[in-house]
One Martini backbone bead per residue (centre of mass of N, CA, C, O) as a GRO file, in nm:
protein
  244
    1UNK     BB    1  10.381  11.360  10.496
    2UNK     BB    2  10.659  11.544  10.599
    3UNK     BB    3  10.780  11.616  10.303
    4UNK     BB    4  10.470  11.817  10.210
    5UNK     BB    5  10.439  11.882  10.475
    6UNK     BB    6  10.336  12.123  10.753
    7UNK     BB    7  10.237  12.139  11.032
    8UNK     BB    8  10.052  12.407  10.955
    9UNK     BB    9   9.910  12.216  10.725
   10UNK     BB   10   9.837  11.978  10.819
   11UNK     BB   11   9.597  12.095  11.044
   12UNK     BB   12   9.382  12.133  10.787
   13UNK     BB   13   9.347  11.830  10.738
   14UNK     BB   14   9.294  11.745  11.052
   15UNK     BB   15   9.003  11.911  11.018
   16UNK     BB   16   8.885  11.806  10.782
   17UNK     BB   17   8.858  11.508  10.870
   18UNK     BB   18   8.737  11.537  11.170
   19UNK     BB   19   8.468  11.653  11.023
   20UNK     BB   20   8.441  11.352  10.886
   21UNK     BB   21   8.485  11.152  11.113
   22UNK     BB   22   8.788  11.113  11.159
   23UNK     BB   23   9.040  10.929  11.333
   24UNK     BB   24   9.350  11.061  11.457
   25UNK     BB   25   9.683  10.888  11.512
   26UNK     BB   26   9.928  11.020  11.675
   27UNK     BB   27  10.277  10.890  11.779
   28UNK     BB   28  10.212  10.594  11.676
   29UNK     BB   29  10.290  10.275  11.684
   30UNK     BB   30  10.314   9.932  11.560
   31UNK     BB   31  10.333   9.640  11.739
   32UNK     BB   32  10.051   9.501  11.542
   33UNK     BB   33   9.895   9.238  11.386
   34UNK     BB   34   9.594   9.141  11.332
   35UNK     BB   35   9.446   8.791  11.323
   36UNK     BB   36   9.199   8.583  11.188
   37UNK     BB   37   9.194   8.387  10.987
   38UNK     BB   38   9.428   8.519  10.807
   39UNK     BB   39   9.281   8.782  10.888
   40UNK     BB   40   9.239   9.094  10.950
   41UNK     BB   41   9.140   9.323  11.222
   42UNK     BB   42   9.375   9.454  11.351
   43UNK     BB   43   9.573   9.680  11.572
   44UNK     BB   44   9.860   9.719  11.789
   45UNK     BB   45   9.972   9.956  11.952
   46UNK     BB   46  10.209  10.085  12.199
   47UNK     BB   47  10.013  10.180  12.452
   48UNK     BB   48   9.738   9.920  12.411
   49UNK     BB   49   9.565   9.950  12.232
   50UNK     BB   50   9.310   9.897  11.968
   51UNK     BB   51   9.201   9.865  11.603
   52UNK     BB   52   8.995   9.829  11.402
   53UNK     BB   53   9.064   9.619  11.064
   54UNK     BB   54   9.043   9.541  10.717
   55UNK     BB   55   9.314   9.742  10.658
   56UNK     BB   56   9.656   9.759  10.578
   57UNK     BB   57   9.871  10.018  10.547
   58UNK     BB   58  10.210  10.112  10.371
   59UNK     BB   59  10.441  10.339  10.445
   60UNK     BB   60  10.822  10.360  10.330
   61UNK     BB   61  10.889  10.458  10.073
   62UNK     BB   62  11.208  10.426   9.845
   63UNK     BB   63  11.389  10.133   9.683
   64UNK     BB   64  11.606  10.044   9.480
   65UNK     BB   65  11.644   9.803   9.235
   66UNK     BB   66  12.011   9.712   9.215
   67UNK     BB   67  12.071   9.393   9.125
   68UNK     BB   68  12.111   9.411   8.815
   69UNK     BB   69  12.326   9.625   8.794
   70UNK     BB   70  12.535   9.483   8.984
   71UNK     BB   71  12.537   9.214   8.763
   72UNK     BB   72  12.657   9.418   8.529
   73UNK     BB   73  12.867   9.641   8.664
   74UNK     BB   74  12.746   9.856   8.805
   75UNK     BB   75  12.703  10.122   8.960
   76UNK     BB   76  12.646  10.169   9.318
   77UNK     BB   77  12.440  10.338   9.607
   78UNK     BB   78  12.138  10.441   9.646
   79UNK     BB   79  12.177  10.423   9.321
   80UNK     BB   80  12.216  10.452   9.004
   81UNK     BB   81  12.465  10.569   8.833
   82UNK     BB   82  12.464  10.897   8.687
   83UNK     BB   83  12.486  11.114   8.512
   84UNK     BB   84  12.354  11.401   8.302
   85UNK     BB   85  12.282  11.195   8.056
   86UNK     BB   86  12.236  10.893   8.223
   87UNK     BB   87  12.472  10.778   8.226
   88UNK     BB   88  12.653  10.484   8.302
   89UNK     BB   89  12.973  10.335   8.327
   90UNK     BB   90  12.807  10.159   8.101
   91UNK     BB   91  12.816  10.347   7.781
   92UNK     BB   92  12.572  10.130   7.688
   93UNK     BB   93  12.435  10.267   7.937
   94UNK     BB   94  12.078  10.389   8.025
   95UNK     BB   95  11.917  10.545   8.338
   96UNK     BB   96  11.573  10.586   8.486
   97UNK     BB   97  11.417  10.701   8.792
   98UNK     BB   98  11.388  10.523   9.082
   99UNK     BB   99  11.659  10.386   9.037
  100UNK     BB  100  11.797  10.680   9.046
  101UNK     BB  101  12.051  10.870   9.095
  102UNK     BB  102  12.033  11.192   9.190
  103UNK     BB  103  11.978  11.589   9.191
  104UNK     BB  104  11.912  11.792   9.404
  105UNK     BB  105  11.810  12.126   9.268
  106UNK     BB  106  11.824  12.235   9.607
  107UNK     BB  107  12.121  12.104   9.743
  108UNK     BB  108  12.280  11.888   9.581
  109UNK     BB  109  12.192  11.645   9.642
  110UNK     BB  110  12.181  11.302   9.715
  111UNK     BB  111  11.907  11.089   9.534
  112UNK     BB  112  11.601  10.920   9.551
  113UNK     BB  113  11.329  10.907   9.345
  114UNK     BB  114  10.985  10.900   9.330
  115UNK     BB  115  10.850  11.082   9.110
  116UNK     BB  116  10.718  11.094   8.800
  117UNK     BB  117  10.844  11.348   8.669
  118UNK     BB  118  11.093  11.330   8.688
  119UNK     BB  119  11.108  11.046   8.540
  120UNK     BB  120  11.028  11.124   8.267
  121UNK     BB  121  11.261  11.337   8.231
  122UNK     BB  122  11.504  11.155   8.237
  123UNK     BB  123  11.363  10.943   8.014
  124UNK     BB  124  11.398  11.162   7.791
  125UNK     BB  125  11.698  11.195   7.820
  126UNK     BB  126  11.811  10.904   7.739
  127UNK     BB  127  11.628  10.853   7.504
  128UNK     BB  128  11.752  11.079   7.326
  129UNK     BB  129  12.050  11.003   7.359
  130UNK     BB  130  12.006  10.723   7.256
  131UNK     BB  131  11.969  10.900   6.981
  132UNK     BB  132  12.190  11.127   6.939
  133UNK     BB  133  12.213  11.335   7.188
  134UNK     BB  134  12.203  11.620   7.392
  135UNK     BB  135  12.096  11.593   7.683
  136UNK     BB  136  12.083  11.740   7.979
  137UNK     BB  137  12.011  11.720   8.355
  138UNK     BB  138  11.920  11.940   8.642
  139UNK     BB  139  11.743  11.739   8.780
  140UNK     BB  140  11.559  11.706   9.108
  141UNK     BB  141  11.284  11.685   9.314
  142UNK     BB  142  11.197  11.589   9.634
  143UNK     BB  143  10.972  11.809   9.614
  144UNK     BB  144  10.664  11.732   9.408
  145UNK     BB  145  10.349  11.787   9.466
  146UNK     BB  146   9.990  11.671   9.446
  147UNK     BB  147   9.692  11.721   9.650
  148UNK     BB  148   9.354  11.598   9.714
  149UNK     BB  149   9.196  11.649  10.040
  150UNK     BB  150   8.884  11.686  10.197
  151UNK     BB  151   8.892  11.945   9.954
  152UNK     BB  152   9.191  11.983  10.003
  153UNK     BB  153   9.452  12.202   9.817
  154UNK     BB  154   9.803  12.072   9.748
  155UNK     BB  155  10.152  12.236   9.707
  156UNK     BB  156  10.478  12.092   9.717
  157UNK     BB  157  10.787  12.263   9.671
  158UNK     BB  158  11.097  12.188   9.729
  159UNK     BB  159  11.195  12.364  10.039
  160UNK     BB  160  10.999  12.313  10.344
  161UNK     BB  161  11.238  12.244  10.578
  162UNK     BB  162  11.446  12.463  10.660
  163UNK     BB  163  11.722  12.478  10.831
  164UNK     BB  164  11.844  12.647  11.129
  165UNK     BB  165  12.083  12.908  11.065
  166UNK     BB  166  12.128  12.898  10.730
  167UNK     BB  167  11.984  13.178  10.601
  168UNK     BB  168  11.674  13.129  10.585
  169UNK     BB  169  11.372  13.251  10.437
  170UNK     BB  170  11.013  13.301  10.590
  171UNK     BB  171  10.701  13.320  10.419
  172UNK     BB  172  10.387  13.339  10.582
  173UNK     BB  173  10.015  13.270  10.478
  174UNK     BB  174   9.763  13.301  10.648
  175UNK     BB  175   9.414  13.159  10.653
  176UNK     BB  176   9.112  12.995  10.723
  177UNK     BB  177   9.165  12.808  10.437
  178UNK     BB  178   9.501  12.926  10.400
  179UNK     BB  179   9.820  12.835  10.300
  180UNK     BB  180  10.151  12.988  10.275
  181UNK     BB  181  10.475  12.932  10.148
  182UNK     BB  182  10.821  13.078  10.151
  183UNK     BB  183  11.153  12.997  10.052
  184UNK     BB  184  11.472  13.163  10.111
  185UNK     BB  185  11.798  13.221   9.930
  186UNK     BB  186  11.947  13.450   9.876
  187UNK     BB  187  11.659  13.534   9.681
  188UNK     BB  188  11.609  13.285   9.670
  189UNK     BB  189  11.377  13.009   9.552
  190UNK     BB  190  11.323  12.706   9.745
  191UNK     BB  191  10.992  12.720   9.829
  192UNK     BB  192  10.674  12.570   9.813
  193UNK     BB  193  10.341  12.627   9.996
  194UNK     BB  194  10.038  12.514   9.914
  195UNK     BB  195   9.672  12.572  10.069
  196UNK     BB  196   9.356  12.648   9.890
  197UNK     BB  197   9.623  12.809   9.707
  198UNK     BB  198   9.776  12.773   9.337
  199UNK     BB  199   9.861  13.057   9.271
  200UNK     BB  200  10.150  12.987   9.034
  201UNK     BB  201  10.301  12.763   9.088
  202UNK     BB  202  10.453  12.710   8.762
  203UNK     BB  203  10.636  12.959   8.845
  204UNK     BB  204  10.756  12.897   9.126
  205UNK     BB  205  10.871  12.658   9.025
  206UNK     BB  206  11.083  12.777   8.792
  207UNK     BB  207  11.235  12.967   8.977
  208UNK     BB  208  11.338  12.734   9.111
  209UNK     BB  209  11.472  12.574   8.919
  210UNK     BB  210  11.631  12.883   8.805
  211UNK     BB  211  11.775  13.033   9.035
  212UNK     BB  212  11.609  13.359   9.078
  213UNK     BB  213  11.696  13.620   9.104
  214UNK     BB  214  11.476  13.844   9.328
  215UNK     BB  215  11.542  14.047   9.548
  216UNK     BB  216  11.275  14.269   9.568
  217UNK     BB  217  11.058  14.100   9.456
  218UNK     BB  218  10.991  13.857   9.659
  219UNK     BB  219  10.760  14.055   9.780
  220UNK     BB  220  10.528  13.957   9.506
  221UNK     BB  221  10.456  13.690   9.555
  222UNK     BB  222  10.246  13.689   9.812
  223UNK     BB  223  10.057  13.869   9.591
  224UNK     BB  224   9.766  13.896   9.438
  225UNK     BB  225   9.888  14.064   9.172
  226UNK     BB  226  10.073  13.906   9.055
  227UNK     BB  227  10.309  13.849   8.832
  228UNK     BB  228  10.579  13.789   8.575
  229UNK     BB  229  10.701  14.021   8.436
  230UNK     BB  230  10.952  14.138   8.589
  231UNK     BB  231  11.081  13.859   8.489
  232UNK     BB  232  11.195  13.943   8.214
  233UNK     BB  233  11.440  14.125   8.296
  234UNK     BB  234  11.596  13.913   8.516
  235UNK     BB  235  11.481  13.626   8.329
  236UNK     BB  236  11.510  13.562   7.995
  237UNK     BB  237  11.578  13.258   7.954
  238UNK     BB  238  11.373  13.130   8.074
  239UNK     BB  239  11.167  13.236   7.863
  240UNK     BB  240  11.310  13.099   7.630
  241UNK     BB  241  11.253  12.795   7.722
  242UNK     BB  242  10.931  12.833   7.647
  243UNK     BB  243  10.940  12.933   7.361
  244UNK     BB  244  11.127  12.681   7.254
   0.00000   0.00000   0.00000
């Protein structure tokens, strides 16, 4: 989960964990699966551990399959080129979800999504566009995830690991049971993770969508009694497509 948490929102899942009696390894790779009688029965770790286990799960990310559309002659890089449009080089092919290379809204780096919020926004955008609209799509977040474990809800959204050297400020408040971070590039926020308190998420959200100039606001963001307020002075427009 390196790209949903960091080290110290993670350890408060590793606390929550062990405390239900979950045993948890980190550090190590699997050099084995083992099995008898064509059944799991458990891994054999790198340091020549073994773990009993009935059942081996495995997660490494997502890779989109674009056989068919190299067959089709279609573009393809690390996913299907599609413009703003959904648009692929072939005009009247539209692709969308994870199958397609997008643009992180907060890098502007190209990626493959794997999120299905993003999925949707794309797919509707398509399929708009395929009956004769103009609807063009402002990218999707590499980072916007939600879930609850252990009793502990986490939301993180944009830009939660930023680089070292290049110019972003980070504010986090920890507290017992609560962790929030947020991060800053030149008074945006581009990146906000929260544990334990979900309070604004989908303010938060928007305002990194909307690569909203925070000023001296940015520091009412981790404030308890934080408002929407004050932003309708400085982003009109953001306010307008949520009436629209």
């Amino acid at each position: 989960m390196p790209p949903q948490l960091d080290k110290e929102a993670a350890s408060f899942f590793e606390k929550a964990l062990r405390e239900l009696g979950i045993e948890i390894i980190t550090g190590q790779g699997i050099s084995q699966i083992l099995r008898q009688d064509g059944a799991v029965i458990g891994v054999l770790l790198e340091d020549g551990r073994t773990v009993a286990a009935d059942m081996v799960l495995i997660a490494v990310g997502v890779k989109s399959n674009t056989e068919l559309a190299q067959q089709a002659g279609i573009q393809v890089s690390t996913g299907i080129v599609v413009d703003s449009y959904m648009r692929t080089n072939v005009p009247v092919i539209y692709a969308a979800g994870d199958v397609v290379e997008t643009t992180d809204v907060v890098s502007g780096e190209k990626m493959v999504s794997g999120i299905w919020t993003n999925a949707v926004d794309m797919g509707q955008t398509a399929g708009e566009n395929m009956a004769g609209g103009k609807r063009e799509s402002k990218g999707a977040f590499s980072v916007m995830n939600a879930m609850e474990l252990a009793g502990l809800a986490v939301i993180s959204v944009g830009m939660i690991h930023p680089p070292a050297g290049k110019g972003y400020e980070v504010l986090v408040e920890r507290k017992e049971k609560t962790y929030r971070k947020f991060v800053f590039r030149n008074d945006v926020l581009v990146g906000v993770l929260l544990v334990g308190k979900l309070d604004h998420a989908g303010t938060y959200t928007s305002l990194i969508r909307e690569k909203t100039e925070l000023g001296a606001l940015k520091d009412l963001l981790p404030e308890p009694t934080f408002s929407y307020a004050p932003f309708l002075k400085i982003q009109s427009p953001l306010i307008d497509n949520y009436i629209s």
